[in-house]
Every structure is written in C-alpha cells, then in structure tokens.
N, C-alpha and C positions, 0 to 999 in steps of 0.2 A: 504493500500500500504506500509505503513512505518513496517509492519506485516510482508511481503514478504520479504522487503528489509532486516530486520534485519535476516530474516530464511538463505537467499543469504549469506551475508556479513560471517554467523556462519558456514556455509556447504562451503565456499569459504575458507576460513582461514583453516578450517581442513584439505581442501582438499589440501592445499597447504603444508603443516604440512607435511602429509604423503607422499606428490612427494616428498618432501626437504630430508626427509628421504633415501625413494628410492633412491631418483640420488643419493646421497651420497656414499650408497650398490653398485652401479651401477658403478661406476665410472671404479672401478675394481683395484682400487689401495689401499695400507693401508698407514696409514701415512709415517712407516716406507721407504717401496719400493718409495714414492713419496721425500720423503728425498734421498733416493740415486740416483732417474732417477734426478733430478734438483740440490742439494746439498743446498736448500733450509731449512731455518728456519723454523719449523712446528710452532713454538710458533709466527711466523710473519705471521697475518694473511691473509693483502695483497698480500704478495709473495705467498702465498699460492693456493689464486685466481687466481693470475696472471698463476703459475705453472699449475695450474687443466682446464683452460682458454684455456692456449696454447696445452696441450691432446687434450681438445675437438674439436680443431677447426683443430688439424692431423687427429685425426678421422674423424671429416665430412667429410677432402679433401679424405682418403682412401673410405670411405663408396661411396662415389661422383664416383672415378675410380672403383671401386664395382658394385655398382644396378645402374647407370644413364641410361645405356643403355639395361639393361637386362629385357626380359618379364617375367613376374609371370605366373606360370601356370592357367589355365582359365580349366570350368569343366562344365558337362551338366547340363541343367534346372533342371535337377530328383535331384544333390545334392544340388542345392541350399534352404536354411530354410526361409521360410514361414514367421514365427514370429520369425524377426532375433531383436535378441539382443538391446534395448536402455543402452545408455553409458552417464552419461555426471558427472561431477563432482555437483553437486546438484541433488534433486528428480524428479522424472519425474514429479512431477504435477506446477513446475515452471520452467519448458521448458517454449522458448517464443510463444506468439502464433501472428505470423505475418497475417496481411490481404492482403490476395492474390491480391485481386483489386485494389488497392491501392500503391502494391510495384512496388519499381523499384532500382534496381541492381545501384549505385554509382560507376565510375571512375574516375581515378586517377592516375598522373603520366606520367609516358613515352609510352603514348596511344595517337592516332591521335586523335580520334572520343570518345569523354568523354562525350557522349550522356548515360543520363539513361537508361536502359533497363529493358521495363514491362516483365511480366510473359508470355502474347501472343507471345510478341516479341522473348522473349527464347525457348518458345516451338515450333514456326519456325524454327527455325533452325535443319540442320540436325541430327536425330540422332541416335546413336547404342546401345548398348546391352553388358554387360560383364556377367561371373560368374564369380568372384575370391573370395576369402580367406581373410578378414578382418582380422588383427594380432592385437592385444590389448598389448599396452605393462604391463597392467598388468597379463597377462599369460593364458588369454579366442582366442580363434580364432572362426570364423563364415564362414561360404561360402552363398556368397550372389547373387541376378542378380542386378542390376544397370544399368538404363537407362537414357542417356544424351546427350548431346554433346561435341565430342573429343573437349577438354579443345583447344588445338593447332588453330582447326577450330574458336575458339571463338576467340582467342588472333589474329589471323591473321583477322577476321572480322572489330573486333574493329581498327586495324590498331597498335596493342601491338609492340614496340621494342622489336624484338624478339632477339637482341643479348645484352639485360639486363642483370642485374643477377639474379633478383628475380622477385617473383610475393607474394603481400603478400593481405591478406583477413582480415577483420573487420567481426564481427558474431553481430545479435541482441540482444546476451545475453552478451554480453563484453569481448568475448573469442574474439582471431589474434591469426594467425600465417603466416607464410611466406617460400615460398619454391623455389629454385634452379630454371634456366628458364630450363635447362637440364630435371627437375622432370616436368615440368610444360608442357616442350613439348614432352613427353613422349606419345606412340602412346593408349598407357591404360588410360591415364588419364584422366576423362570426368569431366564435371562439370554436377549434373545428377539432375535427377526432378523426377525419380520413383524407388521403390525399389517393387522387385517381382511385377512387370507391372501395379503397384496401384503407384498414387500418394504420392510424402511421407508424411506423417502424420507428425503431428508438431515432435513427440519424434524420428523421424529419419533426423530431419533438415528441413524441410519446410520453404522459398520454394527451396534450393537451399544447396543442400551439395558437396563438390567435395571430388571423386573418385578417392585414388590413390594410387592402390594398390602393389606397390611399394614401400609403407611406413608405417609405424605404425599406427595404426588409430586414435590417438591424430595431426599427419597429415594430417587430412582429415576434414577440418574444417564443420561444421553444420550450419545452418541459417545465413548463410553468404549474410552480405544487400550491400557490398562494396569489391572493389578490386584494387590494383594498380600496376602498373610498377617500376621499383627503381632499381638503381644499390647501393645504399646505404643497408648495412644488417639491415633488421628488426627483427628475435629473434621472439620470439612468446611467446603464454601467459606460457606453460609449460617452455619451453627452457629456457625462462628468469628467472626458478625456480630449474634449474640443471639439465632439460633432455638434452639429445644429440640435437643435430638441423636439422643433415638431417636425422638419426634415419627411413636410409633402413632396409629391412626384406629380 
C-alpha cells in the first residue's frame, strides 16, 4: 500500500506541476498587460494574486451570464464512441475500485433529508439518456451516451436548497470540486450510473460520475462517494491550482 501511495503522491505533484503551468499560459495575460489593467507591482507577489484573483472570479461571473442557461448540442446513438476515452491525472491501474454493495452516496449541508443513499436506491430513480461532446481542457473532445438521473430530480428529492449557491462533491480518490446551483440545475445535467448503456467500469467513475456537459470535463467529477449544499465557495481540486472555476464550453 505504502507502494501505491508513494506512485499517487509522485503522479499527483507532477500532475499538479503541469496544470500550474497551464493556468499560468491560460490566464491570457502577460505580466506586462497585467501591470497596466491593475497598475500593480509585478515584483509584489501578493498583489499579484490578488490582481489574477479578481480576473478570475469577472470571468466566472461573464462565463455564469454565458453557458448557465444555454443547451449543448446532443447527437444520435451512431456518433457516440464505444471505448470512450479514461482521463484522470494518475494511471489507470490506480483508479479507485469502490464496492458496489457496500456504498452509499454521503450528504451534507443545506439538504432536508441527509439520509445515505445505496446504489439500489439510485438506480430507482428516474432516468434519461444524453449524447453530448465531452470537452477536455487539455484539447481531446469525445461524444458520449450517459445514462442517469436529471441531477435537479435528485436535488429536489433529497429536499436540496435549491436557491444555494453551490453544490460541491468529494470523489474516493481525493479529487472535489464544486459547481454553481444554476450548473447544477441545468436541464442536461445528470448525475449518471452508465456510459454507452453498460454500467460504468471503475476507469469511467464507478459508481457515480456527474454529467455536465456544459463544462469542461475536469467538471465532471468521477467516483464521487459524497455531496453537499453551501452557499459558502468551495474551489475545487484543479481550480485551487489556477484553472478557471466555472470553466463553460
């Protein structure tokens, strides 16, 4: 075990290396131009946060009046792929591997009913059907089917404050993130249990990945064992490391 964990901790740090980078690229500004939108110190490195801080957080509110309400194109069964794509910042052979029987989905927060929910339990619930367009922010795209439950149905089961801000998710490999209640009640957005009408296998999020195609796919958390309500900002594992936060497509 102490085997795995140091292979994690080594694939973790690099991976983190190279987003640090990225956002950086990403930001869309050079030092310079960031010196004249603020009139800020470059050599001051707080200001500097603070400067690159308040971008991010204009951009989410423009990206928020952007995609909140907008639908992604959806596409027939014939282009959706088969063997779509595993993504995860470590190797696929330390993907977690949760036991079906055993789980139960953890709540939390500004939710009436913080009753665990098994796997039976979710797969009662009603469910639909998408094809859309997975967008990777490192520059791969996929078209997939996804089958689950409209996220909204679930939030309004549980008895979710639905005029929060957020919804944010725990994963069983130490990955969170957290997303808008606007994303969350979006009519695309499912919380899903199949990809291409097979159960998902661990290296697609087993048992529980949400769908929301609406976003970048580091949005779309995998093996998520917990969820909560909050009007407080949670940030997420990337976001916390220079990507954007609501980071629409």
């Amino acid at each position: 075990m102490s085997a795995i964990k140091d292979s994690k901790d080594v694939l973790r740090q690099g991976a983190v290396r190279t987003i640090e980078r990225r956002a950086f690229l990403k930001q869309g500004l050079s030092l310079g131009a960031l010196t004249l939108l603020t009139g800020c110190d470059v050599t001051d490195q707080d200001s500097v946060q603070t400067a690159l801080n308040a971008i991010s957080r204009w951009n989410d509110r423009v990206q928020a009046t952007l995609f909140s309400n907008r639908l992604v194109p959806t596409y027939p069964e014939s282009a959706a792929v088969k063997d779509f794509r595993s993504n995860q910042y470590y190797g696929e052979d330390a993907v977690p591997k949760i036991e079906g029987s055993s789980f139960k989905l953890g709540l939390s927060g500004l939710i009436d009913n913080r009753k665990p929910w098994t796997l039976p339990e979710l797969y009662a619930l009603p469910q639909t059907s998408q094809v859309t367009r997975h967008v990777c922010v490192e520059g791969w795209s996929m078209i997939g089917k996804w089958t689950g439950v409209p996220f909204r149905t679930f939030l309004e089961r549980i008895g979710a404050d639905l005029s929060a801000k957020y919804v944010g998710f725990e994963c069983a490999d130490g990955y969170y993130s957290s997303i808008d209640m606007a994303s969350a009640l979006h009519p695309q957005t499912l919380l899903t249990f199949k990809i291409s009408d097979e159960t998902l296998a661990p290296k697609y999020g087993y048992p529980l990945k949400l769908r929301v195609p609406t976003k970048l796919g580091f949005k779309n958390p995998k093996w998520i064992t917990a969820m909560y309500v909050t009007n407080r900002f949670s940030g997420g594992f990337w976001e916390d490391r220079g990507y954007n936060w609501f980071s629409g497509i």
